[in-house]
C-alpha positions as CSV (number, residue, x, y, z in Angstrom):
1,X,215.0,-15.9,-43.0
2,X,217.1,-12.7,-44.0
3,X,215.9,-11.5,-47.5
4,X,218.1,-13.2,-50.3
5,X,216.8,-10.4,-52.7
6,X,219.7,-8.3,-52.2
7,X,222.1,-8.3,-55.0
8,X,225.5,-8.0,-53.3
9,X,226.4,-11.7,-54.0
10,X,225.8,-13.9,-57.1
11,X,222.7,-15.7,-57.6
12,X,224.2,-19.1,-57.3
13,X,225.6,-18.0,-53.9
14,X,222.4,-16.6,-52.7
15,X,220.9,-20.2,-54.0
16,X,222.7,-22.2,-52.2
17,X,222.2,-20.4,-49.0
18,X,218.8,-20.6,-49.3
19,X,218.5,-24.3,-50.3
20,X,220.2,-25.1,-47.2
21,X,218.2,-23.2,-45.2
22,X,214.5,-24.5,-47.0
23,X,215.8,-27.2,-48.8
24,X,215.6,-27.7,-52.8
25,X,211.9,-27.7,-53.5
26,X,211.0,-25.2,-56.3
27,X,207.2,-24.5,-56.3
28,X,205.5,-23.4,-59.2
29,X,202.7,-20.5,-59.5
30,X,200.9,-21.2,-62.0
31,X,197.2,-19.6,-62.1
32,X,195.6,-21.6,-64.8
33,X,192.7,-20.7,-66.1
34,X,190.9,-24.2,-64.7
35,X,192.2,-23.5,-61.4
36,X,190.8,-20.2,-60.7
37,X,187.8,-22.1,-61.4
38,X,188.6,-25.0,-58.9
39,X,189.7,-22.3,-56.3
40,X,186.2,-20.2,-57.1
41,X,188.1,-17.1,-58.6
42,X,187.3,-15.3,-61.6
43,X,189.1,-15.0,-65.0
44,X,189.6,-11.6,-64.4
45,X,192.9,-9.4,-63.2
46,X,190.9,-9.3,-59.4
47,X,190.3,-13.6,-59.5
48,X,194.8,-13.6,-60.4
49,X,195.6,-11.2,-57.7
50,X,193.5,-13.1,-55.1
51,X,195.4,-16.1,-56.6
52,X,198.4,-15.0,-56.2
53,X,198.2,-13.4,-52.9
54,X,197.4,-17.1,-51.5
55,X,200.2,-18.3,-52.9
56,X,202.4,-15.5,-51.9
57,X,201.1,-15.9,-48.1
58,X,201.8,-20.0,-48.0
59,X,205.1,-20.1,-49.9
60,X,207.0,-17.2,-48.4
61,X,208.2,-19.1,-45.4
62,X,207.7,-22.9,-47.1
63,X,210.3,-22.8,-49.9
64,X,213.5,-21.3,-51.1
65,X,212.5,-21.1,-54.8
66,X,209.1,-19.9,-55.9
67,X,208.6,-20.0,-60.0
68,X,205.9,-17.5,-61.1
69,X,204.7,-19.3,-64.9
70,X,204.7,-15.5,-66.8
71,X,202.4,-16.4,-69.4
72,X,199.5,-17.0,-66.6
73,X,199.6,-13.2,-66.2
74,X,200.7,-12.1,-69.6
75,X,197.1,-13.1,-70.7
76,X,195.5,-10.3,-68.8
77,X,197.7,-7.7,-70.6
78,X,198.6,-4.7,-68.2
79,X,196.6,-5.3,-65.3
80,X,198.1,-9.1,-65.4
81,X,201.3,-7.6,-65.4
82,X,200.9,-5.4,-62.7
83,X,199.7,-8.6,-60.8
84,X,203.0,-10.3,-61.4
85,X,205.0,-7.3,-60.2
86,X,203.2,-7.6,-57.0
87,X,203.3,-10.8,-56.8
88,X,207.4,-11.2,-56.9
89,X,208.4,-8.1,-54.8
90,X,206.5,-9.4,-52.2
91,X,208.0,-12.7,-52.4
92,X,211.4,-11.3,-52.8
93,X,210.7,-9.0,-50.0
94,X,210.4,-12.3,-47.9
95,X,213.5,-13.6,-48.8
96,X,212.3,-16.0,-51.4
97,X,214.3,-16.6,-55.1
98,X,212.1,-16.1,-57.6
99,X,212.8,-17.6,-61.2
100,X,210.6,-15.6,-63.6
101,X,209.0,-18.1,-66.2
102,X,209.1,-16.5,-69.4
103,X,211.6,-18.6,-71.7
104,X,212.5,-15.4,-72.9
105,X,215.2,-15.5,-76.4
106,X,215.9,-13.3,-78.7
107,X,218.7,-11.4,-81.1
108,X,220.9,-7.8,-80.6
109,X,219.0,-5.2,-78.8
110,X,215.4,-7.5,-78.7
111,X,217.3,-10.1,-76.4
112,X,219.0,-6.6,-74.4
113,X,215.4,-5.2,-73.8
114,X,214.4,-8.9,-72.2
115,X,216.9,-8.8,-70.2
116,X,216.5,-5.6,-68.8
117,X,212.9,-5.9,-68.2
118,X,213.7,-9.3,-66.0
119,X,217.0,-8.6,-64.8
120,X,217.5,-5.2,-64.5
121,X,218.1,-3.4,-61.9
122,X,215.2,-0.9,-60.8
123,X,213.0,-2.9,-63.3
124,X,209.5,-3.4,-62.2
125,X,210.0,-6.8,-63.4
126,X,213.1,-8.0,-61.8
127,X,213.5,-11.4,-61.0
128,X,216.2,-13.3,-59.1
129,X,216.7,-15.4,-62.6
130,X,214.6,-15.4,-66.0
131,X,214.2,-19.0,-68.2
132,X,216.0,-18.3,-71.4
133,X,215.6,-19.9,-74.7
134,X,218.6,-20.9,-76.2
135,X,217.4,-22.6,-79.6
136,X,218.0,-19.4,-81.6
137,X,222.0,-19.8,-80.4
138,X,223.4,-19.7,-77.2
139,X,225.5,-16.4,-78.5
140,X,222.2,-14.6,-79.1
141,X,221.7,-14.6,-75.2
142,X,224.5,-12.6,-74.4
143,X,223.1,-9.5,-73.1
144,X,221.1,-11.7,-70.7
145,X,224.6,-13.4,-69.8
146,X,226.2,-9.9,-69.4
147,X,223.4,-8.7,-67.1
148,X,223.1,-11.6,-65.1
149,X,227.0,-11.7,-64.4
150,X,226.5,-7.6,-63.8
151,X,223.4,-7.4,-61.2
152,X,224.2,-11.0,-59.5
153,X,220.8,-12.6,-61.0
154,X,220.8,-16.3,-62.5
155,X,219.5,-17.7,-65.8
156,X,217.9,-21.1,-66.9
157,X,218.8,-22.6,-70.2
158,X,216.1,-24.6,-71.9
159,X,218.2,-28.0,-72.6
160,X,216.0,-30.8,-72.2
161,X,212.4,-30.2,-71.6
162,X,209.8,-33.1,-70.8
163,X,207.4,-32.4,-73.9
164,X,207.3,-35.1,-76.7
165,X,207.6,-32.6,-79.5
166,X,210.8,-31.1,-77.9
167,X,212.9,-34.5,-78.5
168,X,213.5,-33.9,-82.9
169,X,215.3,-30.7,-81.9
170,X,217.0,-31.2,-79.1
171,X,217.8,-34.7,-79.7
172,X,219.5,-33.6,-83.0
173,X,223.1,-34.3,-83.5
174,X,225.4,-31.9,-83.4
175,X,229.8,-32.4,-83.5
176,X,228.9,-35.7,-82.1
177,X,226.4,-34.7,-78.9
178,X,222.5,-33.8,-78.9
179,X,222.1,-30.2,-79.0
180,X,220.9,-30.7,-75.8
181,X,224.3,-32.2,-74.2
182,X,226.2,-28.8,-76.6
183,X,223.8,-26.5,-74.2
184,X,224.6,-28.1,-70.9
185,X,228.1,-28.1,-71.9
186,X,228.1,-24.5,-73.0
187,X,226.4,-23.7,-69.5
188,X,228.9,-25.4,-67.6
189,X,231.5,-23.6,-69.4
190,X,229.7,-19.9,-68.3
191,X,230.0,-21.3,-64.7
192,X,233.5,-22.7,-64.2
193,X,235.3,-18.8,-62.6
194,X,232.3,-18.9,-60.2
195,X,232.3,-22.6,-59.0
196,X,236.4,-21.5,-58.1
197,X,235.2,-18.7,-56.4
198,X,231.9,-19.7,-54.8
199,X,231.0,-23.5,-55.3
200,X,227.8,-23.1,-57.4
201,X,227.4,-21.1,-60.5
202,X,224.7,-18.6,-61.5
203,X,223.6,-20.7,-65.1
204,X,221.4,-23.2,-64.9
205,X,219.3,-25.5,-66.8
206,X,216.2,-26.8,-67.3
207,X,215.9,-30.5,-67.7
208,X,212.3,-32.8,-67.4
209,X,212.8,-34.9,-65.0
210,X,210.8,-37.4,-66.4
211,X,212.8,-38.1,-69.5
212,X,214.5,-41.6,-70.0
213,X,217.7,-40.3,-71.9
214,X,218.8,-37.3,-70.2
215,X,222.1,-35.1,-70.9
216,X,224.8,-35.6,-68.4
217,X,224.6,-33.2,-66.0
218,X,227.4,-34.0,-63.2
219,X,229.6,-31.2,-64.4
220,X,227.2,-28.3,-64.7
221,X,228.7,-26.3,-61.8
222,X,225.4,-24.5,-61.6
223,X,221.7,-25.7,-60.8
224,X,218.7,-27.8,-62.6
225,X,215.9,-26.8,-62.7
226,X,213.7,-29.9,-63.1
227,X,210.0,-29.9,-63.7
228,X,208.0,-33.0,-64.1
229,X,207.5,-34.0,-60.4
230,X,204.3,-35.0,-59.0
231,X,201.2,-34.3,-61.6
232,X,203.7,-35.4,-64.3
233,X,204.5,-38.7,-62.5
234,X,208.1,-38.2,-61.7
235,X,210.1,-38.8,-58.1
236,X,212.7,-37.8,-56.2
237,X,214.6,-40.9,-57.2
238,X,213.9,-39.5,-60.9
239,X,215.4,-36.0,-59.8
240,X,218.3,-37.5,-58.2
241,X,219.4,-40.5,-61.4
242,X,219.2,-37.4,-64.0
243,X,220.9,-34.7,-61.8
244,X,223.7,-37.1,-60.9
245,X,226.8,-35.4,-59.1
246,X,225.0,-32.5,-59.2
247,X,221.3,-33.3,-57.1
248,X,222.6,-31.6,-54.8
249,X,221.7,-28.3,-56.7
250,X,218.7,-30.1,-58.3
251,X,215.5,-27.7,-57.9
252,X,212.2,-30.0,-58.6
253,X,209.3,-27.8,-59.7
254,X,205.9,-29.0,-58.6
255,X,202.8,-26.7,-59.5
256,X,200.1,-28.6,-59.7
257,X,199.9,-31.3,-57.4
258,X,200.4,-28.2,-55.0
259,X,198.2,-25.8,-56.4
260,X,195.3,-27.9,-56.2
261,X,195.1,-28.2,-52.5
262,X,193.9,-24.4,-53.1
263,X,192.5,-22.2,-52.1
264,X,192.7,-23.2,-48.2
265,X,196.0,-21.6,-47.0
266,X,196.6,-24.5,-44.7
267,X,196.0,-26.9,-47.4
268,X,198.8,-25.3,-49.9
269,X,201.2,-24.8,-46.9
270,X,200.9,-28.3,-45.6
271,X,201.3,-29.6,-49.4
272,X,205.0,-27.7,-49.8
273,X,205.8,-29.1,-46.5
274,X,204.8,-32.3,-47.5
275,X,206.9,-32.5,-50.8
276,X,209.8,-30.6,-49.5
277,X,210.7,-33.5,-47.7
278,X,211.4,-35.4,-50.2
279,X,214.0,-32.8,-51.3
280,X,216.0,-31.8,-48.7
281,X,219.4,-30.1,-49.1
């Protein structure tokens, strides 16, 4: 596959050539302290590289979307980072999306520094999109919105996430919808010009696909991001009655029930292969 890590076309363009070339399966990288013990690694900076360079070698010709969890490499401080920087050029080099998980969110300049760390161009950090956290107020992520729009990268709202404690907030009213409906709307407002122009915008969202009462989704324009499949208990006929009109751009993220078929290559690759069927384009 030609490398999708080339900016000349928006992110939800580059998506949806990729997902019809490796179909819709986002898998997660997420090198948890328990399974570096399953895989025999160490908790050190050496034990995550090793990690990661397994993962890199069976999902950069398995998927279209790989989803490196940032907080996995954050706790090793510098030499974690540096991990991570590896970890997604290499992917990107292969032609692979990468959606940094860092639910980053923030204020004026703060939320202008995240964004250039994550989407900037020459950043050491740059990722094909960034999770953002939108619960401070969707205007406070502007400079992210400005910089995605500029370098052709993608972000992922927070709007209806699978944990319990989650539901007080975004279940909260507000002019008549949840708060989590207002931020699905507001997203499908930021995509409209680019589902004209393109068919599938550059702002996602990211939506458990194990809830019971999920926001509507089938005028997003743009794609889901939907974890909750496999260790969490939830199916592609989950994925596909909460994405609605729009499961066609529904990305189910599975890290575990992967990641534990570690550390045999052959193992992890026949595991994506596996689940990706159920998620075809």
């Amino acid at each position: 596959m030609a490398s999708v890590a080339s900016d000349a076309a928006s992110f939800g363009a580059r998506l949806s050539a990729a997902v019809a070339e490796r179909g819709r399966l986002c898998v997660g990288i997420d090198p948890h302290p328990s399974l570096l013990t399953q895989w025999d690694l160490p908790h050190t900076a050496a034990g995550l590289r090793e990690f990661s360079q397994i993962c890199v070698a069976a999902f950069s010709d398995t998927v279209a979307v790989v989803k490196p969890q940032v907080a996995f490499y954050e706790a090793y401080g510098s030499a974690g980072f540096a991990v991570l920087e590896e970890t997604m050029a290499e992917l990107r080099a292969a032609g692979v999306l990468v959606v940094a998980d860092a639910k980053r969110g923030d204020i004026g300049s703060t939320m202008a520094a995240y964004a250039q760390a994550w989407l900037g161009e020459g950043s050491a950090l740059s990722a094909d999109a960034l999770t953002v956290n939108p619960f401070l107020g969707m205007g406070a992520l502007q400079p992210a919105i400005e910089l995605a729009q500029e370098n052709g990268r993608g972000l992922f709202f927070l709007a209806a996430t699978s944990n319990p404690e989650a539901r007080r907030v975004q279940d909260a009213q507000i002019l008549g919808d949840t708060l989590s409906q207002d931020v699905v709307d507001t997203v499908a407002a930021l995509n409209e010009i680019e589902v004209e122009q393109a068919g599938l915008g550059s702002f996602g969202v990211v939506v458990g696909a194990t809830l019971t009462d999920p926001p509507y989704l089938s005028e997003l324009g743009g794609p889901i991001l939907m974890p909750g499949v496999g260790a969490q208990g939830a199916t592609a006929a989950d994925v596909d009655r909460i994405a609605g009109d729009m499961r066609h751009a529904a990305l189910p993220n599975i890290s575990r029930a992967i990641l534990k078929q570690g550390p045999d290559l052959q193992k992890l690759r026949s595991a994506v292969l596996a689940a990706a069927e159920d998620f075809p384009a």
